[in-house]
C-alpha positions in Angstrom: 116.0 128.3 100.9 115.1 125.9 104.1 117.9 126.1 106.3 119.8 129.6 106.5 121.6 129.1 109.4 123.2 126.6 112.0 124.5 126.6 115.0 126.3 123.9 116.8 127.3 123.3 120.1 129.3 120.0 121.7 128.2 117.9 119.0 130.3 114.9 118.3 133.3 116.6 117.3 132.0 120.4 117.3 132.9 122.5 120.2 130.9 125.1 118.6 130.2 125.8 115.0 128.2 127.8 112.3 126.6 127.3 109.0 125.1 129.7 106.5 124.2 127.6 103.6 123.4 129.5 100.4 120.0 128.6 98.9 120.7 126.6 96.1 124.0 124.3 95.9 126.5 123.6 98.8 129.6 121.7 99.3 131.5 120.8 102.4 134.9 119.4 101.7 138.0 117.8 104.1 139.3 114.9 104.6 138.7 111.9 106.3 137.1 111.7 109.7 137.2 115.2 109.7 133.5 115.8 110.9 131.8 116.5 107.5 129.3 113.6 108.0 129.1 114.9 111.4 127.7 117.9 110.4 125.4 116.3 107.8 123.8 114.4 110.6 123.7 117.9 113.1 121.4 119.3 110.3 119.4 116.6 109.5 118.5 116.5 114.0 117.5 119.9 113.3 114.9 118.5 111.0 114.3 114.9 112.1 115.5 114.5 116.1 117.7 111.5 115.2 120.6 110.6 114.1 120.7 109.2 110.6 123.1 106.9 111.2 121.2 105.2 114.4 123.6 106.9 117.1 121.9 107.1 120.7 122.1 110.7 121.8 125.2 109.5 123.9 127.0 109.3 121.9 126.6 112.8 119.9 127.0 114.7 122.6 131.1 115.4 123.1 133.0 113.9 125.3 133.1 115.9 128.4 129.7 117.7 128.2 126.4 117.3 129.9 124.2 117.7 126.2 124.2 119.1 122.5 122.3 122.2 121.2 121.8 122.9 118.1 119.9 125.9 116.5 118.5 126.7 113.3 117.2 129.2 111.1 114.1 128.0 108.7 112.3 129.9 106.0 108.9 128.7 105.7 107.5 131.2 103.3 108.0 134.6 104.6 108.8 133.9 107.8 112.2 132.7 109.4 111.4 129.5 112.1 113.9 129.3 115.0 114.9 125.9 115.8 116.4 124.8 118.7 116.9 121.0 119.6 118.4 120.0 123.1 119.7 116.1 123.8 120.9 115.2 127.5 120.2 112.7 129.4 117.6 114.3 130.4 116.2 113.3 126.8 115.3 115.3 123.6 114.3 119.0 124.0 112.3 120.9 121.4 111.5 124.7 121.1 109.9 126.2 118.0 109.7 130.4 117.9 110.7 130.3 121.8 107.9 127.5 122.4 107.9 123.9 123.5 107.1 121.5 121.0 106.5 118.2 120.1 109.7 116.4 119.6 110.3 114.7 116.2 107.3 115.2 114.6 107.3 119.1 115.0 111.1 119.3 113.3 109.9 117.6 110.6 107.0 120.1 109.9 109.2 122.9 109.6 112.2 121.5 108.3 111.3 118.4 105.5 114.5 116.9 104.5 115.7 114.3 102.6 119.0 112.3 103.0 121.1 110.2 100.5 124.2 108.6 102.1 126.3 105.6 101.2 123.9 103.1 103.3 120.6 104.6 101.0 120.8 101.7 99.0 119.0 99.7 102.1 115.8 101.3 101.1 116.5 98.6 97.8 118.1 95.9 99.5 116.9 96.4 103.1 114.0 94.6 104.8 110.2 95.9 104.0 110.2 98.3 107.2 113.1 100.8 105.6 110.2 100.9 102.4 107.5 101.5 104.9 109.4 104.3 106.5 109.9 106.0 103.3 105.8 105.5 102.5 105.1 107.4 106.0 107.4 109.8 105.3 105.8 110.5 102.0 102.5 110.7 103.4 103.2 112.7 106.4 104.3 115.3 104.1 101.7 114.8 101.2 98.4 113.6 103.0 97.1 116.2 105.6 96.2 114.0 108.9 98.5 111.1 108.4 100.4 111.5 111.5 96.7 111.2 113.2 96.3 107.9 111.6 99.5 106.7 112.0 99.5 107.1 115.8 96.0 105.6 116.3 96.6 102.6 114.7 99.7 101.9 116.4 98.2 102.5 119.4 95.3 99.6 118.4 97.8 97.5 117.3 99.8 97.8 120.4 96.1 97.0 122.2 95.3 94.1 119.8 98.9 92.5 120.1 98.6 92.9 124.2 95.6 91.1 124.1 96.9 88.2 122.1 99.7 88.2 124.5 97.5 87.9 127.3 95.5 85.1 126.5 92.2 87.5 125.6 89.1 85.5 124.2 87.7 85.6 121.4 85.0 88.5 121.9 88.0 90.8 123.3 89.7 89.9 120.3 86.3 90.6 117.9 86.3 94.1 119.7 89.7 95.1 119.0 89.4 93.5 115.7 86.7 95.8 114.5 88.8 98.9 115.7 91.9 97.7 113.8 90.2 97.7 110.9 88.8 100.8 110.7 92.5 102.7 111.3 94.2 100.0 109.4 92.0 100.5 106.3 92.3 104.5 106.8 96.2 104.1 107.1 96.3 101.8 103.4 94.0 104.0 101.5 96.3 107.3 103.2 99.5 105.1 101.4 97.8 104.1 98.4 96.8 107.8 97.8 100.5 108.8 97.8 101.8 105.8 96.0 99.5 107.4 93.4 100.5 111.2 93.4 104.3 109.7 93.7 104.3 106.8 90.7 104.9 109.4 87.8 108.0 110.4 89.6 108.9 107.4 91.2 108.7 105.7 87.5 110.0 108.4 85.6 113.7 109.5 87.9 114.1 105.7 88.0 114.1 105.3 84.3 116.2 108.5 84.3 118.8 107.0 86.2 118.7 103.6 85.8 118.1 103.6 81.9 115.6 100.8 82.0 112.2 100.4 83.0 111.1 100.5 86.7 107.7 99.8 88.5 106.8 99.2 92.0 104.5 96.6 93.2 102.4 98.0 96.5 101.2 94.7 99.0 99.0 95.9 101.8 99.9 93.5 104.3 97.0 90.9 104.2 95.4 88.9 100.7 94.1 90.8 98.0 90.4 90.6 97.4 90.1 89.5 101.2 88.7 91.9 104.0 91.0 92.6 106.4 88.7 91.3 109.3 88.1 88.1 107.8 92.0 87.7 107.5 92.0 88.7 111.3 89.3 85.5 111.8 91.4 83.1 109.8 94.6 84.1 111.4 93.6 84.2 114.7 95.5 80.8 116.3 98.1 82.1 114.1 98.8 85.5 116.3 98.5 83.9 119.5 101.2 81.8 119.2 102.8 84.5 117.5 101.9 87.2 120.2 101.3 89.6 117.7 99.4 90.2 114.6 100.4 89.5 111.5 98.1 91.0 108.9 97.4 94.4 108.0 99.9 98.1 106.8 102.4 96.8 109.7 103.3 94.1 107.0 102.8 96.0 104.0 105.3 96.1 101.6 106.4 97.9 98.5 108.7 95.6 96.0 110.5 97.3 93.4 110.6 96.1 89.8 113.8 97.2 87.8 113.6 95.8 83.7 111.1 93.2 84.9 113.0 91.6 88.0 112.8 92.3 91.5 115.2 95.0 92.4 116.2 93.2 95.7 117.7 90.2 94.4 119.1 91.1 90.8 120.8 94.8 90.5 124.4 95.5 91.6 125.0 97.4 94.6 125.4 100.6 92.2 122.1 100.1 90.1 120.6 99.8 93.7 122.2 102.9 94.6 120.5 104.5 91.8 117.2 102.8 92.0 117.2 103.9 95.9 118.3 107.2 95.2 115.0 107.8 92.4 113.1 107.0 94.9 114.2 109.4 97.6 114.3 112.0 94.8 110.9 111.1 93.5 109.7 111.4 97.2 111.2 115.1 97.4 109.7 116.2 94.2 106.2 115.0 95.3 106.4 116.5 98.8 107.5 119.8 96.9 105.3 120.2 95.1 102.0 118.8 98.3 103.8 121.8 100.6 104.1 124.8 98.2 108.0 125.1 99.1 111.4 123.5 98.5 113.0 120.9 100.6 116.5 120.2 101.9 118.2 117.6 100.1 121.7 116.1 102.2 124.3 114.4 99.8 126.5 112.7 101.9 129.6 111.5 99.9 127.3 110.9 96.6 130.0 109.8 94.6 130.7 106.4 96.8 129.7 103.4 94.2 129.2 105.2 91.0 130.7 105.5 88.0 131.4 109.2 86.2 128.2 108.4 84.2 126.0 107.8 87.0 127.2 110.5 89.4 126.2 113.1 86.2 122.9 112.0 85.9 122.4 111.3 89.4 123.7 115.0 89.6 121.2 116.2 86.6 118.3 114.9 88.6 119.2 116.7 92.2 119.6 119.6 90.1 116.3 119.6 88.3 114.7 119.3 91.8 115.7 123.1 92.2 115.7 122.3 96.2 118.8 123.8 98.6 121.2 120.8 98.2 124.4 120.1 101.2 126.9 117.8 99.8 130.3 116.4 101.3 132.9 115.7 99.6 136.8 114.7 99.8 138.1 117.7 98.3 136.1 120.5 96.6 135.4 118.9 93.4 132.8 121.9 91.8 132.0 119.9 88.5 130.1 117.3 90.5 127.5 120.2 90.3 125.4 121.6 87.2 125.6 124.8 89.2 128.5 126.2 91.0 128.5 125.2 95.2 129.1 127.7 98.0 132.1 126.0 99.5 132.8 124.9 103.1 135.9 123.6 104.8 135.7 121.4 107.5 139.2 119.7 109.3 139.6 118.6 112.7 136.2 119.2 113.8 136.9 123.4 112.8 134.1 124.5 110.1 134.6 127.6 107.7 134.3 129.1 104.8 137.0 127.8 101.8 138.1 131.5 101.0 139.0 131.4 104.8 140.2 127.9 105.0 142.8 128.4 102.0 140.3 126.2 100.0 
């Protein structure tokens, strides 16, 4: 199992708190505004060093304190990984085994987690950056050295686009140009690898769920059949009006195709619920089975848009995943599961047990 413990401390509404999730199903039940998404979001810092739902670190930390710690408990194979993440406003803190580390990228090393709450449908109906997230994501996880590429061509891109910005001629430009390139090209063939070990999955939980055929559609950010520096060339007067570049994986984009229409414009809000939720699920499965060990799947509230139906087999699917699954829930509903939860209580910010809650 990936997480085997929490610990909380002046987080949103925690004073202080403790989890100790079993390994395999897990359900945290109260009411409204009670602090169960709260606590979804405290585990997914442990793994990710942001809040899921785009809260500043100002406004995690509870009122009155000076920061939030959290600590956790990993198993990465035999071993147990302490955790400990520290927001101030001093900024984000990171400690591995008792050592500094590097902030987000580090968490999500040791702790790979996936998250499906009522807003996953953006990853449908959203713009192409929430797709392109979920790509990196993919291939941070799947494709050893992605993180390297990643970082050095944002860095040239930052370069190129500050040139443009500052009026550079056309040999500065032919200079960065050549550089761009080379890490754009490495960071497309890094994505078109794990679009590739991914489709089988992708294709297959999306039929699963959605009962109809589903495809995806990968666009590289500049023409097909067209090298990427001669799209630089042509586009030139283009980006410096702009300021900033417009072809290459910064504009890439991944369209989804659900019974031969674009998922985007045609499904309802559930079917893109369900098409978004394959794909987080599909993305799981494949990172599963690149690191050797199961991930952390959150459920936050899965039932929100979906018929009896849907829930099951959106339910089926998690299950055959056979990762350690956290759920919330309005009341502690057990059926929602194929296999019975461990059961958590959580009111007024106070988290326990159920068999001490009176659950």
């Amino acid at each position: 199992m990936p997480l085997k413990f929490l610990g909380i401390s002046d987080f949103r509404c925690f004073g202080s708190a403790e989890l100790e999730p079993g390994p395999g199903n897990n359900l945290i039940y109260g009411p409204n505004a009670s602090g169960k998404t709260s606590l979804l979001e405290a585990i997914a810092y442990v793994g990710r060093g942001r809040s899921f739902r785009g809260a500043p670190a100002s406004g995690l930390i509870r009122h009155g304190a000076a920061a939030f710690v959290l600590l956790g408990k990993v198993a990465q194979g035999p071993r147990t990984r302490i955790v400990g993440v520290r927001n101030s406003a001093a900024g984000l803190e990171v400690h591995i085994d008792g050592e500094p580390a590097s902030g987000a990228a580090a968490l999500a090393e040791v702790l790979p987690l996936q998250i499906i709450d009522p807003d996953v449908h953006k990853l449908v109906a959203g713009g192409p950056e929430e797709r392109r997230r979920y790509l990196d994501w993919l291939a941070f996880h799947v494709e050893h050295g992605y993180l390297e590429r990643w970082r050095r061509f944002r860095r040239v891109l930052r370069q190129r686009n500050a040139a443009l910005r500052e009026g550079a001629g056309t040999e500065e430009l032919l200079a960065w140009g050549r550089e761009f390139c080379e890490a754009a090209e490495e960071l497309d063939a890094a994505r078109q690898r794990v679009l590739e070990a991914a489709g089988d999955a992708m294709r297959r939980t999306g039929e699963r769920l959605l009962g109809g055929a589903v495809g995806f559609e990968y666009r590289r950010g500049w023409p097909a059949g067209k090298h990427l520096q001669d799209a630089l060339s042509s586009g030139v007067e283009r980006d410096r009006r702009q300021g900033a570049t417009q072809a290459g994986p910064q504009r890439a984009e991944l369209r989804l195709i659900y019974d031969e229409r674009q998922a985007k414009k045609l499904v309802s809000r559930g079917q893109q619920k369900l098409l978004a939720c394959s794909m987080v699920l599909a993305a799981a499965e494949t990172a599963q089975a690149a690191l050797g060990r199961p991930l952390l799947l959150l459920l936050d509230d899965p039932a929100a848009e979906l018929d009896a139906d849907s829930l099951r087999r959106l339910m089926a699917a998690v299950g055959a995943l056979g990762c350690q699954v956290i759920a919330t829930a309005l009341v502690p509903d057990q059926r929602i599961f194929e296999q019975p939860p461990a059961l958590f209580h959580v009111e007024h910010g106070q988290l326990s047990p159920a068999n001490q809650a009176g659950g």
